[in-house]
C-alpha positions, 0 to 999 in steps of 0.5 A, a space after each residue: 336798920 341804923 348800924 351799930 356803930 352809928 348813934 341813932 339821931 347823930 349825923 352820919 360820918 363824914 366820908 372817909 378821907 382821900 388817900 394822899 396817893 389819889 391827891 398827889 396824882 390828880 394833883 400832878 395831872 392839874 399841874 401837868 394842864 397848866 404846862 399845858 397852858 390851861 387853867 387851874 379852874 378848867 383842870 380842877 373841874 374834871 377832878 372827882 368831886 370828893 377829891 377835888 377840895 384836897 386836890 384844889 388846896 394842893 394844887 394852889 400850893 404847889 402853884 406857889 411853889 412851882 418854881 422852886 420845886 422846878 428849880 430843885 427838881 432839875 437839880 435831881 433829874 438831868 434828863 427827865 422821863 417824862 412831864 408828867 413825871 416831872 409834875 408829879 416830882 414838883 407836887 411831891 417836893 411842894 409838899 415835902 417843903 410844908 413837912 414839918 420842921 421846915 421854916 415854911 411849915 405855918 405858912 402852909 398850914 394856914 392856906 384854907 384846907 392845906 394840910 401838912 404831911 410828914 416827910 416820910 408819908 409824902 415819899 411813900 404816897 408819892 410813889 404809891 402814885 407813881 405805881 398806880 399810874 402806868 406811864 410812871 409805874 416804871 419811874 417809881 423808883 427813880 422818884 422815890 430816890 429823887 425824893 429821898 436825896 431831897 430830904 439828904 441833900 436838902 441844903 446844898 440843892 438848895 444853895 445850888 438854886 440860890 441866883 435862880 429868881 424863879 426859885 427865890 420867887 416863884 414867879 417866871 423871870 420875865 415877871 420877876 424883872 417887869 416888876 423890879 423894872 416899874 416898882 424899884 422899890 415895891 417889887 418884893 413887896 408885890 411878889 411876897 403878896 402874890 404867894 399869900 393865899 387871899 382872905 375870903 371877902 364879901 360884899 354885903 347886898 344892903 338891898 337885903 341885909 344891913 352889914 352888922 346884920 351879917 357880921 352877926 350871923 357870922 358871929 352865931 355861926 363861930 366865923 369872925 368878920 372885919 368891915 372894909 369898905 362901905 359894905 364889906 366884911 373880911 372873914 378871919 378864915 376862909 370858908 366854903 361859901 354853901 355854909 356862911 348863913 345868908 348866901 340862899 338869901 342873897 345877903 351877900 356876895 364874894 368880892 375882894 375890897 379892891 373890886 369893891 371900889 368900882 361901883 362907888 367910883 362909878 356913882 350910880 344914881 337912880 334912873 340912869 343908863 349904864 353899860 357894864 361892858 365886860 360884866 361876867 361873872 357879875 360881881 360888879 353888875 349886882 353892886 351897881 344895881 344894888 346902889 341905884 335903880 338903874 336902866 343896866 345892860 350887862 354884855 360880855 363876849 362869853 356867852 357862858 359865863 353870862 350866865 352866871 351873871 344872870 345867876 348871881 343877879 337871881 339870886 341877890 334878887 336883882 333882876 328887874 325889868 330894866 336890867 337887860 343881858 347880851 353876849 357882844 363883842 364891846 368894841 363891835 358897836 354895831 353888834 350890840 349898841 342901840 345908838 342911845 348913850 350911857 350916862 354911865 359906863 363900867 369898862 373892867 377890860 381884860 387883862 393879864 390878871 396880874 393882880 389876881 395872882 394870890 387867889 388865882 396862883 396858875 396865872 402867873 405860869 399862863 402868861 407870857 411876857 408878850 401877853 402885856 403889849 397884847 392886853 394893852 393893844 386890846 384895852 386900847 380898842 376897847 375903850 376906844 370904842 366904848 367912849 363913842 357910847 358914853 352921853 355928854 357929861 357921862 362917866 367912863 370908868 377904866 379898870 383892870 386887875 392888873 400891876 403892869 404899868 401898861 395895862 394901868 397908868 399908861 394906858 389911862 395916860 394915852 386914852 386921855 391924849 387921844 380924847 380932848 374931850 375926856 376929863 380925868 377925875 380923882 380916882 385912885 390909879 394903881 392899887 399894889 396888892 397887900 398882904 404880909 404884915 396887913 391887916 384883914 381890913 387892908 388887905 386887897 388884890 392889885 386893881 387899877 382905876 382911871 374915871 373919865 368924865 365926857 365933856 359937852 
C-alpha cells in the first residue's frame, strides 16, 4: 500500500538527515584516529554509511582547521579531560568558525558537501554529543562552556594565537618552516592551496568516449566541465562520481591535471614493454594503455590495493592479454624481475604525499619531519634498482607527489651523478600546487617529474 503521503509514481524521499550531534561524534572519533596516526580513509571507512558523506565533509573541514582550533582550544582548556574530549572540542570550534557571519563562512560553504551551522545549534549539538557518549557525559559541561566562551571571547583568543604558525596555517611547524626555508617566495602561496579543497578532475578514456562526447553528457546532466590537458575535463563543482554519466562505461576516470602528465611524458608507443612500478590505484597504468598498445606489467607492494588496479582496468576495459599484475617489492629484483628489459619504466616512488594535501587534508597532521630524509633514502633504493631494468636507450620516468626538494630536484639531481649513463630530457621538474585565484584549468596538485633516457 503506497502511503498517503507519497504521490504515487514520485521517487521515494530522501532519508532523513543525520543529527548534527551523530556528525560531530563520528567526527571527533576520525579526528581522534588521525591523532592516533591513522589515516582519514581508514577512519571514515568504519563510519555507518548513511553518516559518512556529513562525516567525511566534515572531517576534511576540521583537517583544515585543525591547527587553529588546537591552537584556541588550549586556550579554553589548560588541562584537558581527555583526547577525546579535545577532538570533540576542535571539531565543534571547526565548525563554529564557518558559522555564519565569520569571514571564513563562503569558504566553507563551497567545500563539496560542507554545510554551515548556526552558532547556537553547533553549541547544543555539540553537547548532545558529549552526552551521548560516556567517556564525555561528565564534561559536557565543561564543553559547553568552552564553546560558549568561544563565541564571547572570540577576538582576544584569537589574538593570544596570533605568532602561533599552526594556527595561522594550519600546518605543523616544521612544515610551516620546510617550505619557507625551500620556496622563500612561494611558501604562502603553497599553504593557502593545501587548505582549498580540490575541483573534481577526470581523464577521459579516448579508447571509449571523445572528450567533447563527455563534456556533453555533463552538459545533459546540469554539471559544467572545462578541458585541461590533452584529455581532461575540470568540473565546476564536485560530484560523487556513481552519478557523472559514463563512469559504468568506463569513459572516464578521476585523476588530477598534474598526474595527468605522466603518461604523455612517458611516451608510450605501440608494442613496447613498460613497468609501471608502484601502480596502485592505477590511475596511470590505464592512461598508459589507453595511449598505446603495450606489453605492461603493473606491480605494487600491496597486494591490496592492486586489486583495484585490476578494478579500474575492468572497468575502462583495458585488460588485455599483455597487461600482467604482480604484488613485489620493486627494488627486490629477484622477486618479480624476469631479466627481459623495459623499453619504458613509470617510477611514481612513495612519498610523503606533501603535494596532495588539499585532497588528502589529514596528510599533513601524519607526517613527521624525519619522514623526508626517510622517503628520500626509500626513492633513492627504488630508482636505483629500477634503472638495472631499463633496456639501452629505454626511458625512466621519475615522479612524486611531493613539494619537498628532497623527494623532487634533489633526488633527480643525485640519481643523475650516480649513473653517467643517464640522459636527463626535458620535463617539467617541480610543479607547486594552485589554487587561489586560478582557474579551473589551472588548477592541479603538487607533482615533481624528471625523465631519464638509458644511453647505449
Amino acid at each position: 500500500m503506497v502511503p498517503p503521503f507519497v504521490t504515487p509514481g514520485s521517487p521515494p524521499p530522501a532519508p532523513p538527515r543525520p543529527a548534527l550531534s551523530a556528525i560531530l561524534q563520528a567526527t571527533a572519533s576520525a579526528v581522534r584516529a588521525v591523532d592516533q596516526g591513522r589515516s582519514l580513509t581508514d577512519a571514515l571507512a568504519a563510519v555507518p554509511a548513511p553518516l559518512r558523506p556529513a562525516v567525511q565533509a566534515v572531517s576534511f573541514h576540521a583537517m583544515r582547521q585543525l591547527g587553529w582550533a588546537a591552537a584556541i582550544g588550549h586556550q579554553l582548556v589548560q588541562r584537558s579531560p581527555g583526547p577525546l574530549f579535545d577532538a570533540l572540542l576542535r571539531v565543534s570550534l571547526a565548525l563554529l568558525r564557518a558559522a555564519p557571519g565569520d569571514t571564513q563562512q563562503a569558504h566553507a560553504a563551497s567545500m563539496p558537501g560542507m554545510p554551515v551551522y548556526a552558532p547556537h545549534t553547533v553549541v547544543n549539538q555539540a553537547v548532545t554529543a558529549a552526552a551521548g557518549q560516556r567517556p564525555l557525559a561528565a564534561y559536557k559541561g565543561l564543553l559547553n562552556a568552552c564553546l560558549r566562551r568561544f563565541l564571547r571571547e572570540r577576538d582576544a583568543l584569537e589574538a593570544a594565537i596570533s605568532d602561533d604558525p599552526e594556527a595561522r596555517w594550519n600546518h605543523p611547524a616544521w612544515w610551516v618552516d620546510e617550505l619557507r626555508r625551500v620556496y622563500p617566495d612561494q611558501w604562502q602561496a603553497v599553504l593557502d592551496a593545501a587548505n582549498i579543497p580540490a575541483p573534481l578532475t577526470l581523464r577521459v578514456n579516448t579508447r571509449r568516449a571523445a572528450r567533447d562526447q563527455v563534456s556533453q553528457a555533463l552538459q545533459d546532466a546540469g554539471i559544467g566541465s572545462v578541458p585541461v590537458g590533452q584529455s581532461g575535463l575540470v568540473l565546476a563543482q564536485p560530484r560523487p562520481v556513481q552519478q557523472l554519466p559514463g563512469f559504468e562505461e568506463g569513459w572516464w576516470s578521476v585523476q588530477d591535471a598534474a598526474a595527468q602528465l605522466a603518461a604523455p611524458l612517458l611516451a608510450p608507443r605501440d608494442g613496447e614493454r613498460v613497468l609501471d612500478a608502484c601502480a596502485a590505484p592505477g590511475g596511470k597504468t590505464a592512461h598508459l594503455l589507453e595511449l598505446a598498445d603495450l606489453d605492461l606489467l603493473a606491480l605494487d607492494a600491496d597486494a591490496g590495493r592492486l586489486a583495484r588496479v585490476e578494478q579500474n582496468l575492468d572497468r575502462l576495459g583495458l585488460r588485455g592479454g599483455r597487461v600482467a599484475v604482480a604484488a613485489a617489492d620493486a627494488a627486490d629484483l629477484d622477486a618479480w624481475w624476469d631479466g627481459k628489459p623495459f623499453d619504458a619504466v613509470l617510477a611514481d616512488v612513495p612519498c610523503t604525499a606533501s603535494g596532495i594535501v588539499r585532497r588528502h587534508p589529514d596528510i599533513r597532521w601524519l607526517r613527521r619531519a624525519p619522514d623526508i630524509a626517510r622517503t628520500a633514502r626509500l626513492q633513492a633504493r627504488l630508482v636505483d634498482a629500477l634503472w638495472r631494468t631499463v633496456a639501452p636507450g629505454g626511458r625512466l620516468l621519475y615522479v612524486t607527489c611531493s613539494v619537498f626538494p628532497a623527494e623532487g630536484a634533489r633526488q633527480a639531481d643525485a640519481f643523475a651523478r650516480r649513473h653517467p649513463d643517464a640522459l636527463r630530457l626535458a620535463a617539467p621538474g617541480q610543479l607547486l600546487p594552485v589554487a587561489i585565484g586560478a582557474t579551473l584549468q589551472a588548477q592541479h596538485d603538487g607533482f615533481f617529474y624528471a625523465l631519464f633516457a638509458k644511453q647505449s
